[in-house]
C-alpha positions in Angstrom: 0.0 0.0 0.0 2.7 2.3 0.9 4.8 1.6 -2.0 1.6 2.6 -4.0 1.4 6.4 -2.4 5.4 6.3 -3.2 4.6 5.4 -7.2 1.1 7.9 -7.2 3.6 10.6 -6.1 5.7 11.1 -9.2 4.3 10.0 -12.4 7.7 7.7 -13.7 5.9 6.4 -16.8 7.2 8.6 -19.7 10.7 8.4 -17.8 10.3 4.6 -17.8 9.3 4.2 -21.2 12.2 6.2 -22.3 14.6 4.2 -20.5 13.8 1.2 -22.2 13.7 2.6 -26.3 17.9 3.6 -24.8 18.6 0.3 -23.7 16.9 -1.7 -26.5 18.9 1.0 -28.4 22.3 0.1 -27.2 21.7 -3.5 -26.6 21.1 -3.1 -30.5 25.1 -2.8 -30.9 26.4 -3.1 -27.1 26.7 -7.0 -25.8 26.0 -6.9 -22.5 27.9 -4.0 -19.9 24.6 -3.4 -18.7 26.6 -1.7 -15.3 28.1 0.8 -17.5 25.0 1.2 -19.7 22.7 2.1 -16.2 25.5 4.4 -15.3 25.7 6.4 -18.1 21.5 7.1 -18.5 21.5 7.7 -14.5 24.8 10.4 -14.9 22.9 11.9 -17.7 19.9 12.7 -15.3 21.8 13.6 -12.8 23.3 16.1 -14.9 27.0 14.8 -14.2 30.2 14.2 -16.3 31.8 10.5 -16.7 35.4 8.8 -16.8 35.2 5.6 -18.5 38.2 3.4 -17.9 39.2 0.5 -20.0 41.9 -1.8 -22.0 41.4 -0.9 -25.8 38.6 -2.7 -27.6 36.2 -3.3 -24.8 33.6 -0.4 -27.2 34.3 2.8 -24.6 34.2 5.5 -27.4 31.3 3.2 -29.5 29.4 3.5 -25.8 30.1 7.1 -25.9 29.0 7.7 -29.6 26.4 6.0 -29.5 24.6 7.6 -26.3 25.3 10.6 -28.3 23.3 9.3 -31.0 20.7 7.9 -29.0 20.0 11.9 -27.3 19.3 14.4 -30.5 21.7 17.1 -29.1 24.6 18.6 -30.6 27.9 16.3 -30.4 31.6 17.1 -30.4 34.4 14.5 -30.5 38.0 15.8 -28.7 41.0 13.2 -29.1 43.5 14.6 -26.8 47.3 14.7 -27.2 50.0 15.7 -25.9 50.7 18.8 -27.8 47.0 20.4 -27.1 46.7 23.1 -26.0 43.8 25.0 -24.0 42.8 27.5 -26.8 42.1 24.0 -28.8 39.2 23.0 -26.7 38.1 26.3 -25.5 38.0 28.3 -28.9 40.4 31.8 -29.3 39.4 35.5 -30.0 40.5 35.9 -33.9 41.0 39.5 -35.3 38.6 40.3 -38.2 40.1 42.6 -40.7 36.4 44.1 -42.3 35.3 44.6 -38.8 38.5 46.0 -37.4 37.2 44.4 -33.8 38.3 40.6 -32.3 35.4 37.7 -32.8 35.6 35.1 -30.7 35.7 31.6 -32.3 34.1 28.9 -30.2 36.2 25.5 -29.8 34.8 21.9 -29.7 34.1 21.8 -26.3 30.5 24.1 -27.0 28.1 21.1 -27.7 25.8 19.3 -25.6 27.8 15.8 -24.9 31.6 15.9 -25.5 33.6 13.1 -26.1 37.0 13.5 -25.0 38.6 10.4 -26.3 42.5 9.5 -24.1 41.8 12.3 -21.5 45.0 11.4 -19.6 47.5 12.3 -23.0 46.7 16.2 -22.5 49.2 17.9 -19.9 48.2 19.2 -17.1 47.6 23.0 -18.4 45.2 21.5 -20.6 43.4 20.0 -18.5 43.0 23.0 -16.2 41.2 24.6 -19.4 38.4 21.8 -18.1 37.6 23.0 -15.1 35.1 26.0 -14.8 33.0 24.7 -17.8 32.5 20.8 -16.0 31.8 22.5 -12.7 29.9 26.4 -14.1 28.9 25.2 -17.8 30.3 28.4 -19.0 33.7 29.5 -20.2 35.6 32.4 -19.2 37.7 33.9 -21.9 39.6 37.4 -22.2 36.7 38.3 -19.8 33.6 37.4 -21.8 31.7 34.6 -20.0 29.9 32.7 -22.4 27.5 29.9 -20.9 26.9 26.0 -22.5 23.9 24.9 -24.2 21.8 22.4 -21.3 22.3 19.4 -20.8 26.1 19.6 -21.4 27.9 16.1 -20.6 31.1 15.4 -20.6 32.2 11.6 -21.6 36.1 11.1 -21.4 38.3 7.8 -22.2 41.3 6.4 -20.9 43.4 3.4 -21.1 45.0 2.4 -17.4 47.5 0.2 -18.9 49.4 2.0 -21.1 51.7 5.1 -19.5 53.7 5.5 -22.2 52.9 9.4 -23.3 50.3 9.8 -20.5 49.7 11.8 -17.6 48.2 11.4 -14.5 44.8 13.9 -14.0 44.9 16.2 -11.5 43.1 15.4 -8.4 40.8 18.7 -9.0 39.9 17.5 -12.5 38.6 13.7 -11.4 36.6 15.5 -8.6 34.6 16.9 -11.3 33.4 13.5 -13.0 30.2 12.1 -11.3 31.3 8.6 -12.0 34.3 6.7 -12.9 33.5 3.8 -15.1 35.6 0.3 -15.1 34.7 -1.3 -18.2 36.1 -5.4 -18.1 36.5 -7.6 -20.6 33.3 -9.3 -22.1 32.9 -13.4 -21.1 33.1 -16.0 -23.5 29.4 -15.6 -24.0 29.3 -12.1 -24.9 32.5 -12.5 -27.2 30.4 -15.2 -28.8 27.6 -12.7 -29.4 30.1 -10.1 -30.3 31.3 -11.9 -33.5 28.0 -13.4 -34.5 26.6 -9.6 -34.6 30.0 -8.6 -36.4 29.4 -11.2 -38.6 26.1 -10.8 -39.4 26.1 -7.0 -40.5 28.4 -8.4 -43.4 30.2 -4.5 -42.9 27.3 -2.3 -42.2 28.3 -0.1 -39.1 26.3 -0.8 -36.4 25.8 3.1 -35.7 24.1 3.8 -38.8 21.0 1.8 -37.7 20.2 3.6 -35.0 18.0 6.6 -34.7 17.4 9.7 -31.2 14.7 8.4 -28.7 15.7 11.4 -26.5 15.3 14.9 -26.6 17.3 17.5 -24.4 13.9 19.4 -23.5 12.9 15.4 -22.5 16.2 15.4 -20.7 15.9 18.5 -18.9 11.9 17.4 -17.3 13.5 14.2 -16.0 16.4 16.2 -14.4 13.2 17.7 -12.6 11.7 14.9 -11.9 15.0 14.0 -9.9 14.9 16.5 -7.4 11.7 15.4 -6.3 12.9 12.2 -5.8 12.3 11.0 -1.6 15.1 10.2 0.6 15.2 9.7 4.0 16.8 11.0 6.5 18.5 7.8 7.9 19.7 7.8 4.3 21.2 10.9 4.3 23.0 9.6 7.9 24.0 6.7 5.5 25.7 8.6 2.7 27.3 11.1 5.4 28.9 7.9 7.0 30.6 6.4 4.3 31.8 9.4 3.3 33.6 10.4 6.6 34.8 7.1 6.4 36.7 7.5 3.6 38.5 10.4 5.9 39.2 8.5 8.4 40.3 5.3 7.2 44.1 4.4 8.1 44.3 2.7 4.2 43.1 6.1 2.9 45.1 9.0 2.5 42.7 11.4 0.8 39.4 11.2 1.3 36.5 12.2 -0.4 35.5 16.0 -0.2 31.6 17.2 0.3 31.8 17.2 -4.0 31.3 13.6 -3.2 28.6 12.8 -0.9 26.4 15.5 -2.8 27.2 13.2 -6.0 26.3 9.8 -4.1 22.9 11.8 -2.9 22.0 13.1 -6.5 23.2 10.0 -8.7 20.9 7.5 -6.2 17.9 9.6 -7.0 18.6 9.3 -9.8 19.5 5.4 -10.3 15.8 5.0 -8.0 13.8 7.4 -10.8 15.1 4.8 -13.9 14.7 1.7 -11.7 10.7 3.2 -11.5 10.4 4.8 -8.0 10.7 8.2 -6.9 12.2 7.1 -3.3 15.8 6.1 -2.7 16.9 2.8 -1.2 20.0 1.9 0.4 20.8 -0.6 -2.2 20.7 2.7 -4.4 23.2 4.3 -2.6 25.6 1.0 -2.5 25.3 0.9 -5.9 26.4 4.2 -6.7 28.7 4.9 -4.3 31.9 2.9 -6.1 31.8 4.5 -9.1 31.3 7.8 -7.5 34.2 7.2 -4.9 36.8 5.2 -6.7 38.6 8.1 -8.1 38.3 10.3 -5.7 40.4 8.7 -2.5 43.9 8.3 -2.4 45.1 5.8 -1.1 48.0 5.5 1.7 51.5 5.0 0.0 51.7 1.3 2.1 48.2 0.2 0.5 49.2 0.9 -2.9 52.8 -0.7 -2.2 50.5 -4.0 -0.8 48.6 -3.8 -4.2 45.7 -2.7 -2.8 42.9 -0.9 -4.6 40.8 1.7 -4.3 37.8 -0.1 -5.5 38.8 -2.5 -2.6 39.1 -0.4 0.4 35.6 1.4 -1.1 34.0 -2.2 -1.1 35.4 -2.5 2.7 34.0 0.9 3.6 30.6 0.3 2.4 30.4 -3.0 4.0 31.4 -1.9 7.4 28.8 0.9 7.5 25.5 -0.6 9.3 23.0 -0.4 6.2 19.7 1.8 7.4 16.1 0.0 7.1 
């Protein structure tokens, strides 16, 4: 009965229906990494940005391009390197000779979702240039502010293996990503499927076949919708718990800043709102709260000499807070 005044309280339906057109879209091309796909559509309406992590091969960018597809908003693609530089991304005042006065030129990074394909090859200056427009969603340049397009996304890529021409993203920049994505390797199941599908398009490119099922004025009434999401207040104890934790763990050198538990609190609403409810559960907030803390702790130099991991000693954390009901 209760669970009835939750559902009568928030109509979901639209949202719902929504929900399942993307995944039917991406299960269309995708095998499997249903994690990743429920990640990406519940960082999307919680209006954050997303690090996806992964060997090469395992379809991070296709994921990425393909979302982009799926949403009918503007989309830029950014490969980094290690000779960009921050007028690249950001755009640059040009000088125009008829009007004797400087125009400003946008750069790629004015769209609605950005791909940034191998975040971590861009030095460190470049990737400052990414910081006021993933937090403000404006830019700031010779003092003209000029503000994104809603909803603006930001989908970056990067390989964890290879460190050869690489560098490591400042701790400010990867506080500024909702969620950190671990993509694995597919089983022998999914590789199966993988080739059949590969084999059956006989070279047609999977992207071609599919079509939008979102809009960003669609996108912009859900992010509405996820405000009024419920939670309770022995949830919000919950979230404020494991994130103190993470401060005062002896594996943990860094912990995670308020940044965090404000992204735990917004990314289980909502997770809740595409799972059909408009109240949040604790099994919500477990789920969220790896991807939203893995790559923002640091651990203690001894850990990471043991081979520990962060994804570990956030697993551990979780675990050892009491779970509300």
């Amino acid at each position: 009965m209760e669970e009835n005044i939750f559902q009568n309280r928030v109509d979901l339906t639209a949202l719902n229906e929504q929900v399942k057109k993307i995944k039917a879209a991406i299960g269309t091309v995708i095998v499997g990494q249903e994690k990743m796909i429920d990640l990406l559509i519940t960082a999307i309406l919680a209006d954050g940005h997303v690090l996806i992590e992964g060997v090469p091969g395992v379809a991070k960018t296709l994921t990425a391009k393909l979302l982009s597809k799926i949403i009918s908003v503007a989309f830029s693609r950014i490969q980094f390197t290690p000779d960009l530089m921050p007028s690249d991304i950001l755009g640059t005042s040009v000088y125009n000779l008829k009007t004797s006065e400087f125009e400003f030129k946008a750069g790629p990074i004015f769209s609605n979702i950005i791909l940034i394909d191998e975040i971590n090859r861009a030095p460190a200056k470049t990737q400052a240039a990414l910081f006021e427009v993933m937090e403000e969603r404006q830019v700031t340049i010779d003092g003209h502010t000029h503000k994104m397009n809603l909803p603006y996304v930001v989908l970056a890529t990067q390989n964890p293996i290879e460190q050869e021409g690489t560098y490591r993203l400042p701790e400010a920049q990867l506080d500024r990503f909702l969620f950190k994505i671990a993509v694995g390797y597919p089983s022998q199941e999914e590789e199966i499927e993988i080739l059949q599908r590969h084999h059956d398009r006989k070279g047609i490119q999977a992207l071609a076949e599919v079509s939008a099922v979102l809009t960003a004025d669609q996108i912009q009434a859900f992010r509405q919708f996820a405000q009024q999401v419920h939670i309770e207040q022995n949830l919000l104890v919950y979230i404020a718990q494991i994130i103190q934790e993470t401060r005062n763990n002896p594996s943990v050198f860094l912990g995670a800043s308020p940044r965090a538990s404000i992204a735990i609190l917004m990314a289980a609403k909502s997770f809740a709102m595409i799972n059909g409810r408009d109240f949040v559960s604790p099994e919500d907030v477990k789920f969220v709260a790896l991807p939203v803390l893995r790559h923002r702790i640091i651990l203690s130099p001894e850990k990471e000499m043991e081979g520990i991991t962060a994804d570990e000693v956030v697993k551990q954390i979780v675990d050892k807070i009491e779970v509300p009901r």
